[in-house]
C-alpha positions as CSV (number, residue, x, y, z in Angstrom):
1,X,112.9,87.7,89.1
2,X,114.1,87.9,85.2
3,X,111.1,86.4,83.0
4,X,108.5,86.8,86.1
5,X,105.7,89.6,85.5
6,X,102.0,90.3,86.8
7,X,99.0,91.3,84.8
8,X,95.4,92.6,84.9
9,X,93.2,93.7,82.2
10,X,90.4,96.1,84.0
11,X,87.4,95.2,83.4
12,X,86.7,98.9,82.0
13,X,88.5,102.0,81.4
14,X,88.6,104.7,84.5
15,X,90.5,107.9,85.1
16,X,93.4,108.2,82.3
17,X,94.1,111.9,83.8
18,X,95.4,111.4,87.0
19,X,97.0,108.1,89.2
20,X,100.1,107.0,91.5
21,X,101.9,103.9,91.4
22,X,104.2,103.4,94.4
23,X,106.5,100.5,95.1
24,X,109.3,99.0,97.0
25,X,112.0,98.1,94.4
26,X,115.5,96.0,94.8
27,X,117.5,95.5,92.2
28,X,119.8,92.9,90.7
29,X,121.0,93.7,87.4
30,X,122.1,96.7,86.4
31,X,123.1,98.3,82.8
32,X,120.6,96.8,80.7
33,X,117.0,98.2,80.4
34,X,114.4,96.9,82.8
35,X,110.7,97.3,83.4
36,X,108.9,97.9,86.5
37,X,105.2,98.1,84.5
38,X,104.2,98.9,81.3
39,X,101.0,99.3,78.9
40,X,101.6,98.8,75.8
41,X,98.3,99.3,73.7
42,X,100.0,99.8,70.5
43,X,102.9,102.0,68.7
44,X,101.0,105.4,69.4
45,X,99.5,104.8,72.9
46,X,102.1,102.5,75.4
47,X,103.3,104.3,78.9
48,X,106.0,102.6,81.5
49,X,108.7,103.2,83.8
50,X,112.0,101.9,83.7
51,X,115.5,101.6,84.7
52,X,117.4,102.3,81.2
53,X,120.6,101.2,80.4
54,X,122.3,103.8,82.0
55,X,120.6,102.7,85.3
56,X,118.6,106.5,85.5
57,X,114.7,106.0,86.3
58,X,112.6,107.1,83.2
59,X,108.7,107.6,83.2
60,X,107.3,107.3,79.7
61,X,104.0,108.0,77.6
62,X,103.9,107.8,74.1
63,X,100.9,108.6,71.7
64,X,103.3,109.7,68.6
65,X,104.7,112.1,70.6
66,X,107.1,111.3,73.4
67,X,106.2,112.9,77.0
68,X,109.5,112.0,79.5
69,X,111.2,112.6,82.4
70,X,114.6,110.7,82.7
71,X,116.8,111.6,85.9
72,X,120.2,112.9,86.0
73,X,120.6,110.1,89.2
74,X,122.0,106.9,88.6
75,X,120.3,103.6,90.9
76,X,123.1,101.1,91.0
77,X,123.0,100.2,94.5
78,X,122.3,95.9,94.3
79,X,122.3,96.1,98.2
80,X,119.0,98.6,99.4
81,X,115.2,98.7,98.1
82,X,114.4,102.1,96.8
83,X,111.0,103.5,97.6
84,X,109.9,104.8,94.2
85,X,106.5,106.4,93.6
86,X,105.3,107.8,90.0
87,X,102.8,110.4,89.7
88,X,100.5,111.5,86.7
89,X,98.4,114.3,86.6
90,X,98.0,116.1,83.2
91,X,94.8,118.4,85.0
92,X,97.5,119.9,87.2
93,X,97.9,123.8,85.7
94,X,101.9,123.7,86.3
95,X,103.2,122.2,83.5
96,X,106.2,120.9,85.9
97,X,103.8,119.0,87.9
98,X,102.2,117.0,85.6
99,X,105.2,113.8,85.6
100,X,106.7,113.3,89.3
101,X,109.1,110.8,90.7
102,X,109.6,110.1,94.3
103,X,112.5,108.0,95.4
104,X,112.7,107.6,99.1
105,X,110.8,110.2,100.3
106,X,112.6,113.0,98.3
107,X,110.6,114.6,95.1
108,X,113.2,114.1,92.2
109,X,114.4,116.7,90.4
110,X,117.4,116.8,88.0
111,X,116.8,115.6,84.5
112,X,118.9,114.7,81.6
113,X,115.1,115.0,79.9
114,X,111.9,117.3,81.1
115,X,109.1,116.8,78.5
116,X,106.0,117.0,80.4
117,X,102.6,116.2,78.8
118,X,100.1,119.0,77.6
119,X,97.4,119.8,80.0
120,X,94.4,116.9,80.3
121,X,96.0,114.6,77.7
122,X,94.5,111.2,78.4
123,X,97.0,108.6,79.2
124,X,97.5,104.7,78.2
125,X,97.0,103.7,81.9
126,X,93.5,102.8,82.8
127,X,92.0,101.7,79.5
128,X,90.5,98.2,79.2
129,X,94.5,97.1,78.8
130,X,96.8,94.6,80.1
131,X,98.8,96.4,82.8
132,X,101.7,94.4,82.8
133,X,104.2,94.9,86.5
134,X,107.6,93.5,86.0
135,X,107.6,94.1,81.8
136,X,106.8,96.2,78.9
137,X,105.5,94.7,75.8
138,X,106.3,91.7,76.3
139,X,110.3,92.3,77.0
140,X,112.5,94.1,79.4
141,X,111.9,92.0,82.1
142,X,112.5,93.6,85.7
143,X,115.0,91.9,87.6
144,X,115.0,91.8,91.4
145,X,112.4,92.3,93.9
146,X,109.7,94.4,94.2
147,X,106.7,94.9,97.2
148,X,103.9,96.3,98.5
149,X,103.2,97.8,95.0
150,X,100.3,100.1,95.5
151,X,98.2,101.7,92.7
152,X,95.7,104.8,93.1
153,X,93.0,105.4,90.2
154,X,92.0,109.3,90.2
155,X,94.6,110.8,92.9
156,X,98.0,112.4,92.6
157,X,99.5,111.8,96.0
158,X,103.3,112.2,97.2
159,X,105.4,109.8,98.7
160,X,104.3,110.9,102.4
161,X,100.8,109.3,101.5
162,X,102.8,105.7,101.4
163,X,105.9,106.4,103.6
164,X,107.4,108.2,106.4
165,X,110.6,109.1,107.9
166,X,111.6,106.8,111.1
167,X,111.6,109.1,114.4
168,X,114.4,107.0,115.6
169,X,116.9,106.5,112.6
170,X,115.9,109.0,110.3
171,X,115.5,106.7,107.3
172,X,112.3,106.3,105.1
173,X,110.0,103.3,105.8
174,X,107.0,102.5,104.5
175,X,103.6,102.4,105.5
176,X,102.3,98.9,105.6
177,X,98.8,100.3,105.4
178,X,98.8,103.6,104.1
179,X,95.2,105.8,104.3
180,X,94.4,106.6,100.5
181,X,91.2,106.6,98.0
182,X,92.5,103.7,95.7
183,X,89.6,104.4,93.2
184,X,87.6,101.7,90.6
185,X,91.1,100.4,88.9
186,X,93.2,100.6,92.3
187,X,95.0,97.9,94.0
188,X,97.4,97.0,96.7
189,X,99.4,93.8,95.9
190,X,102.2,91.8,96.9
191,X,101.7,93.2,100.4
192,X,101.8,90.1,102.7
193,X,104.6,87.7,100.8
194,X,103.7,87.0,97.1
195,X,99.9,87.9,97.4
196,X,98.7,89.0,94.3
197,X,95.1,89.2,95.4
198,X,94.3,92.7,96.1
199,X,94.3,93.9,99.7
200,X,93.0,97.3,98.5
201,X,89.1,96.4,99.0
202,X,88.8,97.1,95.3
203,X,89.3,93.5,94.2
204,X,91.3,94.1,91.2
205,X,92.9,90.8,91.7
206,X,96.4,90.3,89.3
207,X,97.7,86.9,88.0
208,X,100.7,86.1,87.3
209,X,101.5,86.0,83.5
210,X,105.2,84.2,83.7
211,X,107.7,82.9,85.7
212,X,107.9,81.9,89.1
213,X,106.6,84.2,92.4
214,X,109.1,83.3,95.7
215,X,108.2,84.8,98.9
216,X,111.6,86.0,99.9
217,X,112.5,86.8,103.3
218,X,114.5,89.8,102.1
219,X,112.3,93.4,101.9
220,X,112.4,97.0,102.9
221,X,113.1,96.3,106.6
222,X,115.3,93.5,106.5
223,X,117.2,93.7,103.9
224,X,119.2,90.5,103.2
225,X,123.2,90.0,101.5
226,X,123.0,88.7,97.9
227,X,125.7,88.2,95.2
228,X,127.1,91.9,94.4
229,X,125.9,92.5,91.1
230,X,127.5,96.0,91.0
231,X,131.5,94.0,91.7
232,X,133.7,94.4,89.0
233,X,132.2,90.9,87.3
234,X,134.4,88.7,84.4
235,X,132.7,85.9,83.1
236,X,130.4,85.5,86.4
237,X,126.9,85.7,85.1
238,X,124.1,86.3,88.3
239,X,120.5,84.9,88.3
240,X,117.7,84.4,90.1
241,X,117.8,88.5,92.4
242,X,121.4,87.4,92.4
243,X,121.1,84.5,94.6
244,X,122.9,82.1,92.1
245,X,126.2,82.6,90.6
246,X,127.8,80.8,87.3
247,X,130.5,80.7,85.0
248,X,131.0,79.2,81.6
249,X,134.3,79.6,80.8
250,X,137.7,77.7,81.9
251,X,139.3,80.7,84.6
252,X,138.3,81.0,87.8
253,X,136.1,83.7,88.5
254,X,134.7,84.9,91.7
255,X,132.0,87.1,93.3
256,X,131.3,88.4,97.0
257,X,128.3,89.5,98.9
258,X,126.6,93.5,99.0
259,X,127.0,92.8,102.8
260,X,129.9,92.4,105.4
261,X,130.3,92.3,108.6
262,X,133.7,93.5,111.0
263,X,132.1,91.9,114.7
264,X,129.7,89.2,115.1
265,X,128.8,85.8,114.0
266,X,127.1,85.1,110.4
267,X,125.7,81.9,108.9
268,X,125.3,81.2,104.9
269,X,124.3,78.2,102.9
270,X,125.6,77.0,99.0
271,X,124.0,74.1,97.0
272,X,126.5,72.9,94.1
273,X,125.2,73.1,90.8
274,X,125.9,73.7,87.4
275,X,127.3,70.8,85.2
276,X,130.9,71.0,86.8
277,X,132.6,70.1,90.0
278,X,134.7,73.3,90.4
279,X,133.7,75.6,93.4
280,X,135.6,77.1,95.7
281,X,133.5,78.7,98.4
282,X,134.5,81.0,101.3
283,X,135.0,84.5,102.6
284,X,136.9,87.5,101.6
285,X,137.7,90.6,103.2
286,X,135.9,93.4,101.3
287,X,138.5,95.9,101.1
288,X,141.1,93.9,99.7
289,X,138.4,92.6,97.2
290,X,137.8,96.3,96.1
291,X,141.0,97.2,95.8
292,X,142.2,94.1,93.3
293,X,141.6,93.5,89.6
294,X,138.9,91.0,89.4
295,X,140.2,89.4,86.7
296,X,143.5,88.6,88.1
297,X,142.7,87.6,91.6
298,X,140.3,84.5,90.0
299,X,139.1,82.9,93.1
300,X,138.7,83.5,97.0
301,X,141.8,81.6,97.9
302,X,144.4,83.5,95.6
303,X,144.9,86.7,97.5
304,X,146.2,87.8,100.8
305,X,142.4,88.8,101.7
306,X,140.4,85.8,101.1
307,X,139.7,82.4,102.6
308,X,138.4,79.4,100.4
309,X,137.8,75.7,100.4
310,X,137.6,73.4,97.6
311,X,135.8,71.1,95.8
312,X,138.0,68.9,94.0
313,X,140.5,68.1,97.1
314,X,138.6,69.8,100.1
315,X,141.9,71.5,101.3
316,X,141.4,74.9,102.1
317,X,143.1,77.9,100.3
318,X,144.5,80.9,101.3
319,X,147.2,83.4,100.1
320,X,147.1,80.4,97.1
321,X,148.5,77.9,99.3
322,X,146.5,74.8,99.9
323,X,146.1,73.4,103.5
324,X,144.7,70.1,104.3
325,X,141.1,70.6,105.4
326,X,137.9,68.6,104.9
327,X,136.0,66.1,102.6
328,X,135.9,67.1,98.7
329,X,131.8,67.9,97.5
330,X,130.5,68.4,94.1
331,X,127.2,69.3,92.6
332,X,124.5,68.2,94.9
333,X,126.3,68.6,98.1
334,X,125.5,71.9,100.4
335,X,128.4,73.9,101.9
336,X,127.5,75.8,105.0
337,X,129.9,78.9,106.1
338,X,130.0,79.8,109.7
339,X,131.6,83.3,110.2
340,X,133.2,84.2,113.4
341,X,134.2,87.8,113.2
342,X,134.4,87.8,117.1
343,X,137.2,85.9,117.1
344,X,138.5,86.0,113.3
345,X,137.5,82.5,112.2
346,X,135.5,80.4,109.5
347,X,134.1,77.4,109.6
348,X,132.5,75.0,106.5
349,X,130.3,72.4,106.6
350,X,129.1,69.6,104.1
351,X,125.9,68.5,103.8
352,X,125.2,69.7,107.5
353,X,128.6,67.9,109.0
354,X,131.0,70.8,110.0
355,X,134.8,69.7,108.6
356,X,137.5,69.4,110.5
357,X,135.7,68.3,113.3
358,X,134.9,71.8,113.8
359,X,132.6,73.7,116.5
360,X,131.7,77.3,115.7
361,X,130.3,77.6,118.4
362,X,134.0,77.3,120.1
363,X,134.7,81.2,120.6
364,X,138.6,82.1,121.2
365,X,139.1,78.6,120.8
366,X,138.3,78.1,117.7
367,X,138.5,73.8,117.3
368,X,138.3,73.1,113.5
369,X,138.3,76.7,112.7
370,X,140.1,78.2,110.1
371,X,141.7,81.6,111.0
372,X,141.1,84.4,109.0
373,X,144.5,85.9,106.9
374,X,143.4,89.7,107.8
375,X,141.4,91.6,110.0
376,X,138.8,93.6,108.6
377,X,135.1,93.6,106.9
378,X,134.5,90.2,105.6
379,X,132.1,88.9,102.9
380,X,130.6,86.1,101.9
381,X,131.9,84.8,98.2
382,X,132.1,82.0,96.2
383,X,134.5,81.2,93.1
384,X,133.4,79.0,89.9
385,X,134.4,78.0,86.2
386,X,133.7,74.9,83.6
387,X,130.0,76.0,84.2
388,X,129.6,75.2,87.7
389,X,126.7,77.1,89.5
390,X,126.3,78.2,93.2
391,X,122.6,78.9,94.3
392,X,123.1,80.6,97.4
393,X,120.7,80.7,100.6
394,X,121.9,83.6,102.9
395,X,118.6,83.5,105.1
396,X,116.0,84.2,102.3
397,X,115.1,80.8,102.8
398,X,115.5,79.1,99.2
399,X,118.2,78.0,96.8
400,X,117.6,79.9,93.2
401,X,114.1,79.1,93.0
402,X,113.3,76.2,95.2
403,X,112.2,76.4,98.5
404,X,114.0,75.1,101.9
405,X,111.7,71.8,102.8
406,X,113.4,70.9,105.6
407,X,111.8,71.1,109.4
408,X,108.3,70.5,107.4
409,X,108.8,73.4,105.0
410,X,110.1,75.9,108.5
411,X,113.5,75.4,107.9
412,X,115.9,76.9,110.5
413,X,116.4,80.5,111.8
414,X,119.7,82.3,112.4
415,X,119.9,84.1,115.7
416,X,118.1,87.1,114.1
417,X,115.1,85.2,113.9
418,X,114.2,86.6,110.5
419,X,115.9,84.1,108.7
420,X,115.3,80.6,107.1
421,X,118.1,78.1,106.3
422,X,118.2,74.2,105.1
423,X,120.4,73.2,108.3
424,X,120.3,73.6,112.0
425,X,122.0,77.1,112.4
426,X,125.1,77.1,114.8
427,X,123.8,78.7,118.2
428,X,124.5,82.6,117.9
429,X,124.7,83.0,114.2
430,X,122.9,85.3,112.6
431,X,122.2,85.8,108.9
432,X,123.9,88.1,107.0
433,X,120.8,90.9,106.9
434,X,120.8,94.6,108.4
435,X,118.8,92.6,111.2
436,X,121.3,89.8,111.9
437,X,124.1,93.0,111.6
438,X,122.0,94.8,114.3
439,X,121.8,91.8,116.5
């Protein structure tokens, strides 16, 4: 999350030569530089890598002369973890080998910049330092997720030594307990939840420096919807691994979900924030989202493709015609969605009481439902101005940064069973995660 880093200061200096640092990374927001560690010891010895600007990966050291490799590939996908793993190893004789950047299993290999350090230069990692995951001297701050960071001291390896290629689907995975030397300065971290306590046998414990840690349902083999930071956004701003929505100004705005779904049945929470009473929270079809200009189709019940319900009157919305529909809500209330692509319906509740008298749990029938205005891949979304905020729960099991307390803490699962939610989930729904999609 933005303003949340790690740190540890090793006790002494070790091998400045030759390491790996390999991570699960998601993103969230894109064009703006962000760190995913950094040592910055002063202006003529800091290293890090980064996503820049121009969303390209670029691996750093600095001593008054700059030693980079930048890729030609773009990362602007809000909706997957990347497997990223760095390597250093200025003993290697080919120059080319020296830098290396793994991204899900494949070696990386196009640069817009190639300046590889001379042979044995000693590095800024592994002095007596703070080594900093999640910023760089103190700005830059990495936001979105990132797991089962592992850090080797002395060792170049590849990506096969900390993931693997599924027999089944063909797609990388990781290794939850991969079979490396981790070295006097190594560490594995953030492998069980938010663990920061080092599960490498090295005890190179980190602690967190700022911000909050949440222990997010979402991760490499589950991954969960969120708000899609890479939508054509107009005044939206998205926080918290975009979880949470807002918008300042006086125009509707409106945002859907990375995820979609054409068959099956999908659950999703909202809590009402912000300093305004002006939501309107729904579903839209993701093709006809795509294919509009954001900034004139303003909320989700304008268009032909989207499905909405509103705060101020609670009527529903759709093609920009208002229907009577439930109870109004405003900040504090929570709106759950229940999505019935089996049968082309959408249900909302408030505060846990579905509207309309409705029963998602109806089928073909659909009592209380709302019918869908097109057939096709449907999102999640939600619509907001005057400064209102949505913090959204799609399963991760919290609402921006506070947890779901209900059940004693356990919450509710979706029919996944990977999934935590404030209310009782409607029998058969799933959350909106590759797992819930795969149900």
């Amino acid at each position: 999350m933005a303003n949340t880093y790690l740190t540890r200061t090793p006790a002494s200096a070790s091998n400045r030569q030759t390491w790996t640092w390999s991570a699960w990374v998601k993103r969230s927001k894109l064009n703006s530089a962000q760190n995913l560690w950094g040592v910055f010891v002063h202006d003529n010895d800091n290293m890090n890598l980064n996503f820049n600007s121009g969303n390209v990966l670029e691996f750093k050291f600095y001593n008054g002369t700059v030693y980079k490799i930048q890729t030609n590939r773009v990362f602007r996908d809000t909706s997957a973890w990347y497997h990223i793993v760095c390597v250093a190893d200025t003993t290697n004789a080919t120059s080319g080998d020296r830098f290396r950047l793994y991204v899900n299993g494949q070696r990386e290999t196009s640069f817009s910049v190639d300046s590889q350090p001379t042979q044995n230069l000693s590095m800024s990692v592994n002095q007596a330092q703070p080594f900093d995951i999640g910023r760089y001297n103190g700005a830059n701050y990495f936001d979105g997720s990132i797991s089962h960071i592992n850090f080797i001291d002395g060792t170049a390896y590849d990506a096969t030594a900390f993931g693997e290629t599924d027999a089944t689907t063909g797609e990388w995975k990781g290794k939850t307990s991969p079979s490396v030397t981790y070295g006097t300065n190594g560490f594995f971290i953030l492998k069980d939840g938010n663990g920061i306590t080092d599960q490498s046998g090295e005890g190179n414990d980190f602690t967190l420096g700022g911000g909050t840690l949440t222990d997010l349902k979402d991760n490499p083999d589950n991954v969960f919807a969120t708000f899609n930071g890479a939508f054509n956004l107009s005044d939206i701003v998205l926080l918290r691994g975009n979880a949470s929505a807002t918008n300042s100004g006086a125009n509707w705005k409106y945002v859907p979900t990375t995820l979609g779904a054409s068959s099956g049945k999908f659950y999703a929470e909202y809590l009402c924030g912000g300093s305004a009473n002006t939501f309107m929270h729904g579903v839209v079809d993701m093709e006809y989202a795509v294919s509009q200009d954001q900034n004139s189709y303003t909320q989700l019940g304008n268009g032909v493709g989207g499905m909405g319900y509103y705060s101020a009157s609670g009527e529903s919305y759709t093609t920009g015609t208002a229907t009577s529909y439930g109870d109004s809500y405003a900040v504090g209330d929570y709106i759950g969605i229940a999505l019935d692509m089996d049968n082309n319906k959408v249900y909302f509740s408030k505060n846990g009481v579905w509207q309309n008298s409705g029963d998602p749990t109806s089928g073909a029938t659909g009592t209380g439902a709302l019918a869908l205005p097109t057939t096709g891949t449907y999102a999640f979304g939600t619509s907001v101005k005057d400064s209102s905020k949505t913090d959204a729960n799609f399963g991760n099991g919290y609402f921006g940064t506070t947890p779901v307390t209900t059940n004693s803490g356990n919450g509710y699962e979706g029919a996944e069973g990977a999934s935590k939610f404030n209310y009782t989930v409607p029998t058969g729904y799933s959350a909106l995660s590759t797992k819930g999609l795969n149900e």
